[in-house]
C-alpha positions as CSV (number, residue, x, y, z in Angstrom):
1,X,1.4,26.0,9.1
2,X,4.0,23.8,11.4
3,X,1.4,21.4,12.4
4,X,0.2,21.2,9.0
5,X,3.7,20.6,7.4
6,X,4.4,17.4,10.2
7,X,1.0,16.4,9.6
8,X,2.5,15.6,5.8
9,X,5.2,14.8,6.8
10,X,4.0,12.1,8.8
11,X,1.4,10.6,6.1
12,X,4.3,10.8,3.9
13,X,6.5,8.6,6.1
14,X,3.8,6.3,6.5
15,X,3.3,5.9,2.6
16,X,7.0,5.2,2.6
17,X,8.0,3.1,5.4
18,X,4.7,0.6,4.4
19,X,6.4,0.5,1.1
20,X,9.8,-0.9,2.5
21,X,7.7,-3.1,4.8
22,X,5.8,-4.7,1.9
23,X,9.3,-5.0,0.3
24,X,10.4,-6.6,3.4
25,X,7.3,-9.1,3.5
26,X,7.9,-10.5,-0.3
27,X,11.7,-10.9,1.1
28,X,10.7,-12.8,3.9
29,X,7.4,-14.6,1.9
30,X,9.7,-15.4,-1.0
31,X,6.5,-13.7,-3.2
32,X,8.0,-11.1,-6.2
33,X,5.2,-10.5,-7.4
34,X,1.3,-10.5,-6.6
35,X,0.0,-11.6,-3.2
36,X,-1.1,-14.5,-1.3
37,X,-5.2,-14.4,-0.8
38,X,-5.1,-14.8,3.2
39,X,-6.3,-12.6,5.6
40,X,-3.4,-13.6,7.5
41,X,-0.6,-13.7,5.3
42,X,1.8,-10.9,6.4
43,X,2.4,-10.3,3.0
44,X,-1.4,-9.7,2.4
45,X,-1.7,-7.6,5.6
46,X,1.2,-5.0,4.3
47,X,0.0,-4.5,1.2
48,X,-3.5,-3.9,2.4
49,X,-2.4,-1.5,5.3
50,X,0.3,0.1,2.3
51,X,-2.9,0.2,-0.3
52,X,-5.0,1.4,1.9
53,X,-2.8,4.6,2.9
54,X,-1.7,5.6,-0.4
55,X,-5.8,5.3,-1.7
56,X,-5.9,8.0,0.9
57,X,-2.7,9.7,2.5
58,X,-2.6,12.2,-1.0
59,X,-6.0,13.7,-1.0
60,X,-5.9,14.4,2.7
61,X,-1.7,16.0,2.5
62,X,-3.4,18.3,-0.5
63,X,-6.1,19.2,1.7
64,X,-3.7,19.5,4.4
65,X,-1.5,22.0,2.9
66,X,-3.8,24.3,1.0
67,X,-5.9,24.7,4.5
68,X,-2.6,24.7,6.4
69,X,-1.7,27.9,3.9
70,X,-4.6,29.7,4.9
71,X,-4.3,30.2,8.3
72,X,-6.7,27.6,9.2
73,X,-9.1,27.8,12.8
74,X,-8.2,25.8,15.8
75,X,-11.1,22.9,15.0
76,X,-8.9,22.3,11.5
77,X,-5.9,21.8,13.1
78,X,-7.0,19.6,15.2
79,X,-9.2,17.7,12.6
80,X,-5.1,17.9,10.7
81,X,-4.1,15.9,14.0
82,X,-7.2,13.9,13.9
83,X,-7.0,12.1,10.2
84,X,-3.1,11.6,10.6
85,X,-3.4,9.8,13.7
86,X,-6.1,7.8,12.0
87,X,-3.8,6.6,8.9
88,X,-1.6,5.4,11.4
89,X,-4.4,3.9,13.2
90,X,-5.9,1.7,10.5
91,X,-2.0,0.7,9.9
92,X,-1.8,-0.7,13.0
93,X,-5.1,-2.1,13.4
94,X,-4.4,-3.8,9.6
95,X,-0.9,-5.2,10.5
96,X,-0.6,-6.3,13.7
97,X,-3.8,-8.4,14.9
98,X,-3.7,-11.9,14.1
99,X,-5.9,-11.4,11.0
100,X,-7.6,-9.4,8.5
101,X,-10.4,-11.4,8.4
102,X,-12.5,-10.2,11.8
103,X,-13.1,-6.5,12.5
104,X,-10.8,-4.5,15.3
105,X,-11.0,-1.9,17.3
106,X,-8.5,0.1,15.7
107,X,-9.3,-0.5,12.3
108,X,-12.8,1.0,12.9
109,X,-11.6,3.6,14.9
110,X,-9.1,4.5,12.2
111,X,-11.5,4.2,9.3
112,X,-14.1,6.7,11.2
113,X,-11.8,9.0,12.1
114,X,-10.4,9.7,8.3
115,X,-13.7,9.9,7.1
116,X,-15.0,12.2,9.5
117,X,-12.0,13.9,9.6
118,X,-11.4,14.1,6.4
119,X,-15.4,15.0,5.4
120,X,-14.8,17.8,8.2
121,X,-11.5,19.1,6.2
122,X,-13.2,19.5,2.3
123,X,-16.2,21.5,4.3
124,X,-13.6,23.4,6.4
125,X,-11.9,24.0,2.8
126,X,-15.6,25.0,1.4
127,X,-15.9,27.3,3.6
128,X,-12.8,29.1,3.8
129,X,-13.7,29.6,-0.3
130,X,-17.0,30.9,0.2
């Protein structure tokens, strides 16, 4: 259940610190409200990388802690590990190239590994049901 209870943990300091940082960026962009439409506004790219995790850092921290509660195999920890690492992944793949616009490395290694790893925990939660 440790690894389970960082894993949230982290995904929940993620979710919170890309809020600041999107505060920061309309500080810094002078923008209140709304965003500018450019792939490489730094405004654009933290609310994409914040939007992004919060569509979905709460469905995999629920699936998280209810597998994490039942004494979950080795392969779903490591899938825990796998879909954290991931959000941070497609954070850092969103925010720091020069642009949105062209497709990364890390953005489409940290896309993949939430869906898979995600997919892998609602079957590993199926299961445990059944």
């Amino acid at each position: 259940m440790k690894i389970a209870l960082i894993c949230i943990a982290l995904l929940g300091a993620l979710v919170i610190g890309l809020g600041l940082y999107v505060t920061i960026c309309r500080g810094k962009t002078k923008t209140i409200t709304g965003t500018i439409e450019d792939p490489d506004n730094i405004l654009n790219k933290a609310m994409r990388a914040h939007g992004n995790t919060v569509e979905f850092a709460p469905v995999l921290a629920l699936l998280i802690y209810v597998l994490g509660m039942m004494h979950p195999d080795t392969w779903v920890v490591w899938c825990m590990m796998l879909v954290t690492a991931s959000r941070y992944l497609i954070v850092v793949g969103l925010i720091f190239p020069q642009t949105m616009a062209k497709p990364n490395l890390m953005r489409f290694i940290g896309a993949l590994g939430t869906y898979l790893g995600g997919a892998a925990l609602c079957v590993a939660l199926v299961l445990k049901v059944l």
